[in-house]
RODO-2510 file (C-alpha; in nm, 4 decimals, decimal comma):
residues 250
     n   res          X          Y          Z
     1     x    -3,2415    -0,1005     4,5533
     2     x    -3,1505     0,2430     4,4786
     3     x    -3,1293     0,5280     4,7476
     4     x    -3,5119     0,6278     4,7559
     5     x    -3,6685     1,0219     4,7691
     6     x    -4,0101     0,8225     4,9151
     7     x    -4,0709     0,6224     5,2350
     8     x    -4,2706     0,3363     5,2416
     9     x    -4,2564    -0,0063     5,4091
    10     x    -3,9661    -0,2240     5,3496
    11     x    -3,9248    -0,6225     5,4022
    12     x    -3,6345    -0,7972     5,5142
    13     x    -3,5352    -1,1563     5,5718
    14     x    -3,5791    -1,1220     5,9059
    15     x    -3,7130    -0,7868     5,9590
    16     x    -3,9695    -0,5444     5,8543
    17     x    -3,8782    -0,1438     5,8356
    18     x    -4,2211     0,0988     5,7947
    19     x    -4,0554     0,4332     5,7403
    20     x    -4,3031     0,6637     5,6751
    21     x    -4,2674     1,0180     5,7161
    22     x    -3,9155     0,9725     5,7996
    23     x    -3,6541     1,2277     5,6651
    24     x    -3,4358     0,9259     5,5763
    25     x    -3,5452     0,6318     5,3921
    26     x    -3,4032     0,3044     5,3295
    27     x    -3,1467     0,3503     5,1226
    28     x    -2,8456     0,1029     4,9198
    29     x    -2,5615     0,3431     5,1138
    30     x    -2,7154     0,2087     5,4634
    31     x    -2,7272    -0,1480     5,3979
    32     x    -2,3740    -0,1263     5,2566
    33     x    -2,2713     0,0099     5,5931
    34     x    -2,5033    -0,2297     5,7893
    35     x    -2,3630    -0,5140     5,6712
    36     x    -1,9612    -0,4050     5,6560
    37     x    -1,9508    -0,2657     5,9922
    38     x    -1,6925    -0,4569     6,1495
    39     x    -1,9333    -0,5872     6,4559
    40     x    -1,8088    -0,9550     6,5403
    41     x    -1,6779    -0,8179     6,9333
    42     x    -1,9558    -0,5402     6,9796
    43     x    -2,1237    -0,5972     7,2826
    44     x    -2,2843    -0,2203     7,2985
    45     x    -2,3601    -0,0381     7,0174
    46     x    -2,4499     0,3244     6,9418
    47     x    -2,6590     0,4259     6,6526
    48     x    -2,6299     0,7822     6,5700
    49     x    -2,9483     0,9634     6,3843
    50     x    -3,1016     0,6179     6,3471
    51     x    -3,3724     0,7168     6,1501
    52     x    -3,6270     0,4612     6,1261
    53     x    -3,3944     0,1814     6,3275
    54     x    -3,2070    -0,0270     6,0010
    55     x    -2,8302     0,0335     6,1097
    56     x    -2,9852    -0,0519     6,4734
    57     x    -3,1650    -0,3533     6,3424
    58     x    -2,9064    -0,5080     6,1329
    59     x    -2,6696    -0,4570     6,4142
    60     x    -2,8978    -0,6605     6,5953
    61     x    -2,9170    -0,9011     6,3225
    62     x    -2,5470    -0,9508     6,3008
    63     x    -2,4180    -0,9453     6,6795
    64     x    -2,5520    -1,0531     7,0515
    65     x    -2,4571    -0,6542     7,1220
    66     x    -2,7109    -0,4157     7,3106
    67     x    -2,8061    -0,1416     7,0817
    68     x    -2,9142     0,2325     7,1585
    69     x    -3,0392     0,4508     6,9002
    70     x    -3,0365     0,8222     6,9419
    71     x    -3,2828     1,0336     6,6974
    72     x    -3,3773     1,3587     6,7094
    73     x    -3,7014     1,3693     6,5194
    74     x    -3,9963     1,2801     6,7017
    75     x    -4,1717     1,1290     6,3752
    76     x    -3,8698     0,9273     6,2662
    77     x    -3,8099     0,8160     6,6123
    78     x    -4,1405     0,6808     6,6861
    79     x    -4,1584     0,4576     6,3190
    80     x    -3,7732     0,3406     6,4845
    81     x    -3,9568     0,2130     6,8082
    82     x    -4,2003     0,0215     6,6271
    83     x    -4,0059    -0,1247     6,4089
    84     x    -3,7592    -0,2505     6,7299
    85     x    -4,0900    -0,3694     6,8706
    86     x    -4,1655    -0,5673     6,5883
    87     x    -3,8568    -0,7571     6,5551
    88     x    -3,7184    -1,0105     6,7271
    89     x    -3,4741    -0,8398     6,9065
    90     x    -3,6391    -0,6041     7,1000
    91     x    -3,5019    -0,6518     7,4265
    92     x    -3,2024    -0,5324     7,3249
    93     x    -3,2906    -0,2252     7,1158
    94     x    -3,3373     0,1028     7,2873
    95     x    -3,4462     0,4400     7,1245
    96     x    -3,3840     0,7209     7,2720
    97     x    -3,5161     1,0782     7,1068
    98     x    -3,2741     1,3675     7,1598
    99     x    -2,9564     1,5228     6,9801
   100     x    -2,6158     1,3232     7,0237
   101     x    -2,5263     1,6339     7,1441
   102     x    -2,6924     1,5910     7,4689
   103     x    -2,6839     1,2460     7,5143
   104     x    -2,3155     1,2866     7,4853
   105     x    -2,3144     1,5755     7,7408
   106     x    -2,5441     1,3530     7,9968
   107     x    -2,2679     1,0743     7,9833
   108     x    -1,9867     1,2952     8,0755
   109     x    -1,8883     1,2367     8,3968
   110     x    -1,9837     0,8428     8,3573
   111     x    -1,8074     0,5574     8,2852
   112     x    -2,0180     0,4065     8,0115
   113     x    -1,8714     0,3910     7,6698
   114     x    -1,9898     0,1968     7,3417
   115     x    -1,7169    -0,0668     7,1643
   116     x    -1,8982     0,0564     6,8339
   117     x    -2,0822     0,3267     6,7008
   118     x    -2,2393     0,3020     6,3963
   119     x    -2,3551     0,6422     6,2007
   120     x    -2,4961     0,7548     5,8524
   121     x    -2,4683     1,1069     5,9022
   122     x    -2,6190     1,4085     5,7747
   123     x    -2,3687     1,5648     5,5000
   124     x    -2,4405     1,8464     5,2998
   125     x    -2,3454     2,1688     5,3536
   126     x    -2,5479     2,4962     5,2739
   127     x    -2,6632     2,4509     4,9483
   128     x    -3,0312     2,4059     4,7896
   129     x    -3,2396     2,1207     5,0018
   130     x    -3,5185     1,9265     4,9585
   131     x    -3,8741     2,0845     5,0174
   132     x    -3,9156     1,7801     5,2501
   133     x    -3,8168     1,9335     5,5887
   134     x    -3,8142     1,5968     5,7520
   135     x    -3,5442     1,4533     5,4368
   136     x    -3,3790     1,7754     5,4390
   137     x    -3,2715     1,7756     5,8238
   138     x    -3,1588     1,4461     5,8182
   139     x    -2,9623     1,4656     5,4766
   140     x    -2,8086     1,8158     5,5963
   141     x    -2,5381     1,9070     5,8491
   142     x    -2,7512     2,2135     6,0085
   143     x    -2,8308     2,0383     6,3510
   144     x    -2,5128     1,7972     6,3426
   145     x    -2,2173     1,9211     6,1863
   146     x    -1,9323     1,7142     6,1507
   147     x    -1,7377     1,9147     6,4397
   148     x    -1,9869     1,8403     6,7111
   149     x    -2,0397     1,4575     6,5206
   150     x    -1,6457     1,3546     6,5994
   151     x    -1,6135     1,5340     6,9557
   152     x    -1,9755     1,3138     7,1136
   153     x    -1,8124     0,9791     6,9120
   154     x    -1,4783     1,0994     7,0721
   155     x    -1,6887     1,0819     7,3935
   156     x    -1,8756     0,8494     7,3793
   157     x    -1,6569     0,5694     7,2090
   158     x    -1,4576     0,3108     7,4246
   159     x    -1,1050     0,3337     7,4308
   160     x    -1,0203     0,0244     7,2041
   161     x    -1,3537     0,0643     7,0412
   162     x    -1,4519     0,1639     6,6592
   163     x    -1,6836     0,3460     6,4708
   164     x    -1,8168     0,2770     6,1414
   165     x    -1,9979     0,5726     5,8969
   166     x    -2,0613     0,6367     5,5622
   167     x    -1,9829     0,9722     5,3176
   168     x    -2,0276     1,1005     4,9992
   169     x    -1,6723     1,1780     4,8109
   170     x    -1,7725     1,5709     4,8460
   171     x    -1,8024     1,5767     5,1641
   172     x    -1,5160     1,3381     5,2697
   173     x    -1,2194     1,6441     5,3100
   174     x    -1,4199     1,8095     5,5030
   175     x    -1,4689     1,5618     5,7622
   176     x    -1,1187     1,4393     5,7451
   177     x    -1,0021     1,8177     5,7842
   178     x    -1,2369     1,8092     6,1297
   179     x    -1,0877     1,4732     6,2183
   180     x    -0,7441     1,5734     6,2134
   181     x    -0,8391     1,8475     6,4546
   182     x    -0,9888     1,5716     6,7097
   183     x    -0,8689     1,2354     6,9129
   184     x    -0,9828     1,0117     6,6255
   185     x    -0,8388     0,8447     6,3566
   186     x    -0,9115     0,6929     6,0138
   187     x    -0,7934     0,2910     6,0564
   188     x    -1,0036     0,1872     5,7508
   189     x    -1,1830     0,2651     5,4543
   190     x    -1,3352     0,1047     5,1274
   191     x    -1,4417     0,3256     4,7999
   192     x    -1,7805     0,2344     4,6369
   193     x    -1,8358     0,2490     4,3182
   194     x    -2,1965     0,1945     4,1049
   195     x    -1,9820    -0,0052     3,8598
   196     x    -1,6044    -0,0998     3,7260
   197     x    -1,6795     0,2075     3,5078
   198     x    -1,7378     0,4786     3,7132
   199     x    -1,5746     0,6166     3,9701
   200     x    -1,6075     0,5878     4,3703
   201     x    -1,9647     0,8420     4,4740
   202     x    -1,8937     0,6607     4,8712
   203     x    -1,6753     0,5641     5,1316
   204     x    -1,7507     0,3640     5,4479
   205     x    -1,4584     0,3470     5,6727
   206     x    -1,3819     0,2571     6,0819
   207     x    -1,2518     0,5378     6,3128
   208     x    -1,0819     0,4651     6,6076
   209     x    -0,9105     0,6607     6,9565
   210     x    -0,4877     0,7367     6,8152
   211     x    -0,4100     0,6060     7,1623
   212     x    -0,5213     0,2597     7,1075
   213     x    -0,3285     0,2326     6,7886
   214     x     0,0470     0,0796     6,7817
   215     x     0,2967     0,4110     6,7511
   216     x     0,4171     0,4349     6,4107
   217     x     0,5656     0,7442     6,2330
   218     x     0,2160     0,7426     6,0422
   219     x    -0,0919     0,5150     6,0932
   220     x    -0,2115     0,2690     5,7923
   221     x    -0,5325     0,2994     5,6827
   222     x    -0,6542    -0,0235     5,5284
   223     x    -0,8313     0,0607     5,1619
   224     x    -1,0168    -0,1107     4,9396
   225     x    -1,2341    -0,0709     4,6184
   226     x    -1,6555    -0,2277     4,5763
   227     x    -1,8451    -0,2157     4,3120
   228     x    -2,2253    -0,2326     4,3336
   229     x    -2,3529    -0,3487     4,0342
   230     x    -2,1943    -0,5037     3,6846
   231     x    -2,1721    -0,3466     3,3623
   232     x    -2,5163    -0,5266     3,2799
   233     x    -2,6942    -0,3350     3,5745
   234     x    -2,6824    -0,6786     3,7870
   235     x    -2,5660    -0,6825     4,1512
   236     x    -2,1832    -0,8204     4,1897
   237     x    -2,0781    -1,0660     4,3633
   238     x    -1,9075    -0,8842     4,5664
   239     x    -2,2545    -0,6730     4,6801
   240     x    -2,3819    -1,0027     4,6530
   241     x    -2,2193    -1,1561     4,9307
   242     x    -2,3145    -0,8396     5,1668
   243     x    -2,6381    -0,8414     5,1627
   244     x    -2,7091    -1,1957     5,1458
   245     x    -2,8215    -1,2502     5,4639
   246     x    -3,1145    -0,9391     5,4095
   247     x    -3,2643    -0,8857     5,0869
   248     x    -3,5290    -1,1492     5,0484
   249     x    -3,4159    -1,2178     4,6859
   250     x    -3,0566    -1,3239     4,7914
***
């Protein structure tokens, strides 16, 4: 499945995604991160610009965790409440329409905190964008710049917890400029590639709080390199075994 300019209606093994009219559609970079996020101790999860619900639902999909789901566009964040209602984990999905902004300013003075927040954010800068407004807001960094992104995860995320996104390679020194400015830290990351031949167009790594990491004259970050498809256009194995429990033909 390639990233897709349309929205339509999209099956999985054990969920169904309608995302019309959303900015955002279904897309290979979000499955990649739906299915890598390190999730096997989340017990509440944040989903940042959730679109039409997929990080939310795979989340679901993969863990026992409570989800919430912040969107700010009224359009994409009624197609995400349907599609939570549809599934079979609905009791545990929340959406909630409003800017991370404020939700993060709300929670201030409380105690509640997320052990993961997952988050395909909006990335480009200036630049020409898409006559779709809907696409364009949720593709550019306009309402949620990387800046105010890392100071509501800062917030929001649990001391020992982790957060899990996914960037284009043009727009990764920019947000690891803003990070180095902030309370967060890169512990992980893996480089996508569309094949062997080409180079990495993605990165997906894990933040996490500096003071919950062991004190070392410089922290590791854990790397690694995935390719999406072979030199004959077929999936790898690799992509293979992560998505394996969602697309219907795997």
């Amino acid at each position: 499945m390639n990233n897709r300019s349309d929205s339509m209606a999209f099956t999985f093994k054990q969920f169904h995604i309608d995302d019309h009219n959303c900015g955002m559609p279904v897309s290979t970079d979000a499955v990649i991160l739906g299915a890598w996020a390190p999730l096997t101790r989340a017990q509440n999860v944040l989903d940042i610009g959730a679109g039409s619900g997929l990080l939310s639902l795979m989340a679901a999909q993969r863990s026992a965790a409570t989800i919430t789901a912040i969107e700010l566009d009224e359009t994409a964040a009624s197609a995400c409440e349907r599609n939570f209602k549809a599934s079979n984990w609905g009791e545990r999905l929340v959406i909630e329409e409003c800017a991370i902004q404020d939700f993060a300013q709300q929670r201030l003075n409380t105690q509640i905190k997320f052990d993961h927040i997952i988050c395909n954010p909006p990335y480009f800068k200036g630049g020409t964008q898409s006559k779709n407004q809907l696409r364009a807001k949720a593709r550019h960094t306009d309402t949620l710049d990387f800046s105010c992104l890392i100071k509501a995860m800062t917030r929001l995320l649990a001391v020992d917890g982790t957060a899990s996104l996914i960037l284009p390679s043009q727009s990764m020194p920019c947000f690891l400029e803003e990070l180095t400015q902030s309370e967060l830290t890169m512990t992980r990351v893996m480089d996508i590639a569309d094949s062997a031949a080409k180079k990495p167009h993605r990165h997906v790594f894990t933040l996490a709080h500096r003071q919950s990491l062991p004190h070392e004259p410089s922290n590791r970050v854990e790397s690694s390199h995935f390719c999406i498809k072979e030199s004959d256009g077929s999936y790898s194995q690799e992509m293979i075994g992560l998505i394996t429990g969602f697309y219907l033909k795997y």
